[in-house]
MARTIKOL-892913 format. One record per residue (C-alpha): residue in one letter; x negated, y negated, z negated. Coordinates in steps of 0.5 Angstrom, whole numbers. Last residue first. Layout:
% residues N
+------+-------+-------+-------+
: code :     X :     Y :     Z :
+------+-------+-------+-------+
:    A :     X :     Y :     Z :
...
+------+-------+-------+-------+
This chain:
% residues 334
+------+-------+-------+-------+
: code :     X :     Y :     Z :
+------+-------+-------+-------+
:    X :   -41 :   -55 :     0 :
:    X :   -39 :   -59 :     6 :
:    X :   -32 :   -62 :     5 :
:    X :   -30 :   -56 :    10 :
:    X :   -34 :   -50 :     5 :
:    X :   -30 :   -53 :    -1 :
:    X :   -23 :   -54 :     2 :
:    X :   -23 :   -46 :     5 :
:    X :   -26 :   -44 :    -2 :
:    X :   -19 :   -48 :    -5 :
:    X :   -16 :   -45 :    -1 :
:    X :   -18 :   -37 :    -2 :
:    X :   -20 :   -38 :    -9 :
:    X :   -14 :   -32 :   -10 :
:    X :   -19 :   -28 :    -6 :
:    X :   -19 :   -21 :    -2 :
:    X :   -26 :   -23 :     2 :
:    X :   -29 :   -21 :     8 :
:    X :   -35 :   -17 :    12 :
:    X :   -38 :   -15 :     5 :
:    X :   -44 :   -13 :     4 :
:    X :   -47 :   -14 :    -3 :
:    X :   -50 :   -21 :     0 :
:    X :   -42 :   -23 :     3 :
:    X :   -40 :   -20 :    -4 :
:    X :   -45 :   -25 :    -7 :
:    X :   -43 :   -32 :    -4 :
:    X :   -35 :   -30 :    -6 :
:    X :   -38 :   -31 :   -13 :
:    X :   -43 :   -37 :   -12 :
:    X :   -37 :   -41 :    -8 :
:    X :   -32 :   -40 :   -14 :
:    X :   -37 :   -41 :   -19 :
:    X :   -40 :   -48 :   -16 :
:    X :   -32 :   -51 :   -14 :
:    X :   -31 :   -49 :   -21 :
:    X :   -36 :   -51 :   -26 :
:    X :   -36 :   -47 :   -31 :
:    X :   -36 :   -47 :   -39 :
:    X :   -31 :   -53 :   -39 :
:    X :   -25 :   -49 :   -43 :
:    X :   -21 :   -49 :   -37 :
:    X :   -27 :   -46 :   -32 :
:    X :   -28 :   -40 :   -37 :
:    X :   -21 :   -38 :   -37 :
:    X :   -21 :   -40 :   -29 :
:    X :   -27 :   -35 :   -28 :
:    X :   -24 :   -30 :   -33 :
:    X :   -17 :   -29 :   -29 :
:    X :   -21 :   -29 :   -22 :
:    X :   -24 :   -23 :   -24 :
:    X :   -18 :   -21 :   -28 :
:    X :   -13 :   -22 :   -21 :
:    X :   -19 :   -18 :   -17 :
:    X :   -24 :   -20 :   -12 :
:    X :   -21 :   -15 :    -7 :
:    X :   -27 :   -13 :    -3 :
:    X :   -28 :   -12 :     4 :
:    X :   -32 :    -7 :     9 :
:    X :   -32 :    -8 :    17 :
:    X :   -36 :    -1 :    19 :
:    X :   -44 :     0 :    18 :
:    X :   -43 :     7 :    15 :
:    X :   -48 :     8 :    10 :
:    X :   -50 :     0 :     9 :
:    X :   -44 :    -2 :     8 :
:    X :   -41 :     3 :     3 :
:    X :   -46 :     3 :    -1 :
:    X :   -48 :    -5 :    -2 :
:    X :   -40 :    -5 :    -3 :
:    X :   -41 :     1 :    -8 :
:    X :   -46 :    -4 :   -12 :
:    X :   -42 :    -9 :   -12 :
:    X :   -37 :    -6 :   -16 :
:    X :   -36 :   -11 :   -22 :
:    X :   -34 :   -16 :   -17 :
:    X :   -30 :   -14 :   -13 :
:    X :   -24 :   -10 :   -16 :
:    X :   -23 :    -6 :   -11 :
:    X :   -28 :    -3 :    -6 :
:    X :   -24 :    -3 :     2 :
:    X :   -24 :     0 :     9 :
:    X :   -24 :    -2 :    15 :
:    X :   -20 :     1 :    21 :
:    X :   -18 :     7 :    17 :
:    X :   -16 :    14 :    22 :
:    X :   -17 :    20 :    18 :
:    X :   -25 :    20 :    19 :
:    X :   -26 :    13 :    17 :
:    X :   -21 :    15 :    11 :
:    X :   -25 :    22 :     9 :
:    X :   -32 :    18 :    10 :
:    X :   -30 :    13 :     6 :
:    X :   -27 :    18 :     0 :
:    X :   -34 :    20 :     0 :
:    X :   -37 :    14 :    -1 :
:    X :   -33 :    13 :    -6 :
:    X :   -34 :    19 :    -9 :
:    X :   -42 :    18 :    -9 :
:    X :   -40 :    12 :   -14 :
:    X :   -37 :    14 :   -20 :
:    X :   -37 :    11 :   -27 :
:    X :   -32 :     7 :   -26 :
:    X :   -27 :    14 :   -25 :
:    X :   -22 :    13 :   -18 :
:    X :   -15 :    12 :   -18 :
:    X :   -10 :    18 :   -17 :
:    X :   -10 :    21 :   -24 :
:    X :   -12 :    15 :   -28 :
:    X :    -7 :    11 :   -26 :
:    X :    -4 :    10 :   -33 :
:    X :     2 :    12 :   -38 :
:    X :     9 :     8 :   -36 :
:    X :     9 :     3 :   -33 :
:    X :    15 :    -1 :   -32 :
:    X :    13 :    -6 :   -37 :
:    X :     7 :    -8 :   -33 :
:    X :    10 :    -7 :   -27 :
:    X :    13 :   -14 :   -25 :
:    X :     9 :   -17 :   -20 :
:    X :     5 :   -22 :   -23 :
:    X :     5 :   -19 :   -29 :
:    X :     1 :   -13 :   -27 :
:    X :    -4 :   -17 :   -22 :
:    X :    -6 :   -20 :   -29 :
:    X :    -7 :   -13 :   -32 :
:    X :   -11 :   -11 :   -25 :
:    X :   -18 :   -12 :   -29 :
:    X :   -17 :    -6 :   -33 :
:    X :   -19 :    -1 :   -28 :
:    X :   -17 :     5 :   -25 :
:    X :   -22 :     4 :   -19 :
:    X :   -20 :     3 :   -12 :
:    X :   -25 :     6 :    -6 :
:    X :   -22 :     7 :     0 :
:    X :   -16 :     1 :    -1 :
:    X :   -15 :     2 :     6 :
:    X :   -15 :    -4 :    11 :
:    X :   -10 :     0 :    18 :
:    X :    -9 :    -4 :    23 :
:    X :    -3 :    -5 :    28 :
:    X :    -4 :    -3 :    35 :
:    X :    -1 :     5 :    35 :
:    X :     5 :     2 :    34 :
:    X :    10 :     6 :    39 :
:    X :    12 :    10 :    33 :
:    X :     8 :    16 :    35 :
:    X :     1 :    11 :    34 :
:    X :     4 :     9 :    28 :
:    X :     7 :    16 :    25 :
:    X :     0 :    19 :    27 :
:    X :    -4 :    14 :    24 :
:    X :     0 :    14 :    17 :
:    X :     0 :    21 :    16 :
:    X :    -8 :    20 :    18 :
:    X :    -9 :    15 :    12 :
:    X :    -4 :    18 :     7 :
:    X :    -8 :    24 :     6 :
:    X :   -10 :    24 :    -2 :
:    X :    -5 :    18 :    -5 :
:    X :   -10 :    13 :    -7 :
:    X :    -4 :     8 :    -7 :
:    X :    -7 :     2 :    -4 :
:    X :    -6 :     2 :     3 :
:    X :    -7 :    -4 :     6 :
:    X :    -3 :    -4 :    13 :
:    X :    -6 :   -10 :    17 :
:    X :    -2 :   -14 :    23 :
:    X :     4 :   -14 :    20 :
:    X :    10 :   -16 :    25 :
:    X :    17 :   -12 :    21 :
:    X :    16 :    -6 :    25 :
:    X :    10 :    -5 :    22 :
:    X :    13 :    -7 :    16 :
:    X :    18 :    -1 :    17 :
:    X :    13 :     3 :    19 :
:    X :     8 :     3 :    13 :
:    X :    14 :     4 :     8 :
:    X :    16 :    11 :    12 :
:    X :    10 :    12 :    11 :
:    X :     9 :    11 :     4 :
:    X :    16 :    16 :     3 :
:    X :    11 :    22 :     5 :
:    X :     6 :    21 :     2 :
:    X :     9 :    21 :    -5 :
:    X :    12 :    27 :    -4 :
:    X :     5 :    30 :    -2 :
:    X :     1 :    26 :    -8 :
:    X :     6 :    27 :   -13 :
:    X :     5 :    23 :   -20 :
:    X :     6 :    28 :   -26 :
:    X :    10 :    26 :   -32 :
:    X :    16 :    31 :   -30 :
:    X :    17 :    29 :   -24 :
:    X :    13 :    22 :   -21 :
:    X :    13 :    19 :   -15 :
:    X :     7 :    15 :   -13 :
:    X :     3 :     8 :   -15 :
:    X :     8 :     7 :   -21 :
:    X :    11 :     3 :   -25 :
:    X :    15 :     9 :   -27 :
:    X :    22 :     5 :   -24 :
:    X :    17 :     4 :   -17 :
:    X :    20 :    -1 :   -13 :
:    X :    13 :    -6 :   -14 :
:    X :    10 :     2 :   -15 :
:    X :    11 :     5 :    -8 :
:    X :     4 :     3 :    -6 :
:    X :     4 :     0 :     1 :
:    X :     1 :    -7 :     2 :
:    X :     1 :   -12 :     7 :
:    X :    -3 :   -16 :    11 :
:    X :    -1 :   -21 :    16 :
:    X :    -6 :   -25 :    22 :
:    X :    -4 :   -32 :    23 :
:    X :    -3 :   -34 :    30 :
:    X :     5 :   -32 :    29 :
:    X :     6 :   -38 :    25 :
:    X :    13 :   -39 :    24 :
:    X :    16 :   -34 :    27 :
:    X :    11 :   -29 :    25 :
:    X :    11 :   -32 :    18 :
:    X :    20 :   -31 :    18 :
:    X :    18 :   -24 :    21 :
:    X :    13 :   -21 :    15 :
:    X :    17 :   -25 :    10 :
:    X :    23 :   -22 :    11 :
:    X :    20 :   -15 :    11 :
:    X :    16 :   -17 :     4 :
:    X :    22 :   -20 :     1 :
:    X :    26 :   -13 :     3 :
:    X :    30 :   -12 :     9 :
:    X :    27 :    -6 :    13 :
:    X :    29 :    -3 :     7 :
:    X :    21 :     2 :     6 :
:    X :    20 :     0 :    -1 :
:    X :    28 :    -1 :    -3 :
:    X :    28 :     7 :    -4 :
:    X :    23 :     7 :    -9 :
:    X :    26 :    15 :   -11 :
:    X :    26 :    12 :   -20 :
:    X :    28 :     7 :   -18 :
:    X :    27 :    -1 :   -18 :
:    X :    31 :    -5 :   -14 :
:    X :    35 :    -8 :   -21 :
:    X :    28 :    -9 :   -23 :
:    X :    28 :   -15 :   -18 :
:    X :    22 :   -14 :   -13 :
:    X :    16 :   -18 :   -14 :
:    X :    12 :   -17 :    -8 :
:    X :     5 :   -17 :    -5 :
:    X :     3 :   -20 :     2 :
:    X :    -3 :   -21 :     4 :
:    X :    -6 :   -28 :     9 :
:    X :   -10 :   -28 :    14 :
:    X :   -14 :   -32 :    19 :
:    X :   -16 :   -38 :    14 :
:    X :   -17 :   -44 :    18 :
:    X :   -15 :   -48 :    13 :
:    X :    -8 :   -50 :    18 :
:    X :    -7 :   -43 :    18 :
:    X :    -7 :   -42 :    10 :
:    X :    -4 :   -48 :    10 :
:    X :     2 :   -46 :    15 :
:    X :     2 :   -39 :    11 :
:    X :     3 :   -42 :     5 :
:    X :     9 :   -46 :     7 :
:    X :    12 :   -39 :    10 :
:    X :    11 :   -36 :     4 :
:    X :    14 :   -42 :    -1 :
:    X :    21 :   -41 :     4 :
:    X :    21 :   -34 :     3 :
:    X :    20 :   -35 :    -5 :
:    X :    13 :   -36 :    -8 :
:    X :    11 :   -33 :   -14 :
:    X :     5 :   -37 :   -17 :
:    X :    -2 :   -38 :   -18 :
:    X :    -5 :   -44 :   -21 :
:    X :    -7 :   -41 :   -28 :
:    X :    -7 :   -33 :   -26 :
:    X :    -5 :   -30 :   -34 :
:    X :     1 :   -35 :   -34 :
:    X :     4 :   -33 :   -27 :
:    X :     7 :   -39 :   -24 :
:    X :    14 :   -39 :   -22 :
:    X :    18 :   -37 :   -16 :
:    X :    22 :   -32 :   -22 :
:    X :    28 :   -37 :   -22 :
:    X :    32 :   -33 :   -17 :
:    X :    28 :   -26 :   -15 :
:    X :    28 :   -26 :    -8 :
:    X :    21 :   -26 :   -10 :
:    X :    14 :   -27 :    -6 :
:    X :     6 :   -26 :    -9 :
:    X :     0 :   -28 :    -3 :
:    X :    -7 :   -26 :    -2 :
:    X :   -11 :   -31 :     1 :
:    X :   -16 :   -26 :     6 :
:    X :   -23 :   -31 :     6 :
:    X :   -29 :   -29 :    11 :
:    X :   -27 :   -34 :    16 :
:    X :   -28 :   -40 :    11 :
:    X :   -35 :   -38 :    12 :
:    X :   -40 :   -36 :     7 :
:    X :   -47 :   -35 :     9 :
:    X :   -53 :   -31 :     7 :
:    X :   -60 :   -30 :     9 :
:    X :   -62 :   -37 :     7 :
:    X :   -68 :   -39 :    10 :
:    X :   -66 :   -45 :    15 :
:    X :   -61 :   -48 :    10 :
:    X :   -66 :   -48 :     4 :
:    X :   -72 :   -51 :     9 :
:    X :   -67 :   -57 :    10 :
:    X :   -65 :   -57 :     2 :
:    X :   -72 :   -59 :     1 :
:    X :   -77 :   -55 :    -2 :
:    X :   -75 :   -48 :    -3 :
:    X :   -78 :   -45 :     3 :
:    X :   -84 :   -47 :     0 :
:    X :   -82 :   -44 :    -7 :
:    X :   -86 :   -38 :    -4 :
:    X :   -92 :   -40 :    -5 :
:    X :   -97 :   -35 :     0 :
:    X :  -104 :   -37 :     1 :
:    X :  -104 :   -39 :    -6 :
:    X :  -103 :   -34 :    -8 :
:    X :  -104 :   -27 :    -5 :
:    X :  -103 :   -24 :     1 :
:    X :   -95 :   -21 :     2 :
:    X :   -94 :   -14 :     2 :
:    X :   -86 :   -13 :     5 :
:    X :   -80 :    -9 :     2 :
:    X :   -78 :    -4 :     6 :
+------+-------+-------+-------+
């Protein structure tokens, strides 16, 4: 509700603007360094632990690499980090078998993070698409992607990285049903512990091209995800795909992307008050850096206003690439 305030001058509403002081003591919301979730890329693919050209500052990382990330992350005070990797294309078929291999990179990262830094919460990802010969979230036969099928084998990914040590399980396949499949077989499987992030609400969206690249899909991938990923221009569905995952078992649910589905994250907030989070996709953070190379923006001022608006629109943490350089800015003061 929106309050009726006495007319000017008797009310002037830039004099808790006028010094920085009285800004702090007025502002509504804040970002914290305990907001941030980093995701990560691995390989065990040899020479592929490089930049990716589309994301300017992000890399491919080998175990070693991860397990260095990890120690910043912990040393930044970020409580968690997500794992997302690049699979050799000789892996990759068209069963996606090397998803659930307790010794894929994931799985090795997992353990070796654990041993190394086991205060740091781990999160993962479960699509079957970085082993998918299709490119693909799901099975494919005859062109058309497999829901039932498909739900199957991701719980077979979500116990083997249970196994492995992750804290958070982040489906992000869109598959109808998964949630439940997944909580059943943890909870039977003595991991009734681990968390579940579902990617409730993920958009087919031109925003994850560079997330493409830097996993290896691009190329696999044959035709779109228009068939399990939602329309942009819905917003009661995402609610309604929320209310389904709740109900099946998720923890905390998640809107992707970001940025262009604030509105969704206001939604899904103030509806259900459950643990809401955003991925601040690779597009997004692709944009930024553009505009950050060619002296439109200022870095440090972008990154910190943009994270600053998912906290507005709601959100309780943010899936972001700016994750350290967020956390050097917040502790340097900004």
């Amino acid at each position: 509700m929106t309050p009726i305030l006495p007319p000017f001058p008797t009310t002037r509403m830039r004099r808790l603007r006028r010094t920085a002081a009285l800004r702090d003591l007025a502002q509504e919301n804040r970002l914290s360094v305990k907001d941030l979730i980093w995701p990560i890329f691995v390989t065990d693919v040899a020479g592929a632990d490089v930049e990716v050209p589309s994301m300017p500052g992000v890399s491919r990382r080998t175990l070693e690499g991860a397990v260095r990330a990890a120690e910043e992350a912990a040393g930044l005070g970020i409580p968690a980090i997500c794992l997302f990797p690049y699979t050799d294309p000789s892996v990759k078929t068209e069963y996606c078998e090397e998803a659930w291999n307790p010794d894929n990179i994931t799985n090795r990262v997992i353990r070796a993070i654990k041993a190394r830094v086991p205060e740091l919460a781990i999160m993962t990802d479960i699509a079957l698409d970085p082993y998918n010969a299709n490119g693909h979230d799901g099975l494919v036969k005859d062109g058309v992607i497999l829901n039932d099928e498909t739900v199957e084998l991701l719980v077979k990914m979500a116990i083997a990285q249970a196994e492995s040590g992750a804290d958070i399980l982040g489906p992000s396949d869109m598959m109808d049903g998964r949630i439940l499949a997944m909580r059943e077989a943890l909870e039977a499987a003595g991991h009734g512990q681990v968390s579940i992030l579902s990617y409730s609400a993920k958009f087919a969206s031109t925003y994850y091209s560079p997330f493409r690249d830097a996993v290896g899909a691009s190329n696999a991938l044959k035709g779109d995800k228009k068939t399990y990923q939602m329309n942009p221009g819905n917003s009661d569905e995402a609610l309604r795909l929320v209310a389904r995952d709740l109900a099946e078992g998720a923890d905390m649910v998640m809107i992707k992307p970001g940025q262009p589905y604030l509105d969704v994250c206001r939604r899904v907030k103030d509806a259900f008050g459950v643990p809401t989070y955003a991925y601040q996709v690779s597009g997004e953070y692709a944009m930024a850096m553009a505009a950050v190379q060619n002296g439109w923006m200022d870095h440090d001022k972008m990154m910190l206003e943009s994270l600053l608006g998912f906290r507005r629109a709601g959100c309780d943490g943010i899936l972001t690439y700016f994750a350290p350089a967020a956390a050097r800015a917040l502790a340097n003061g900004a």
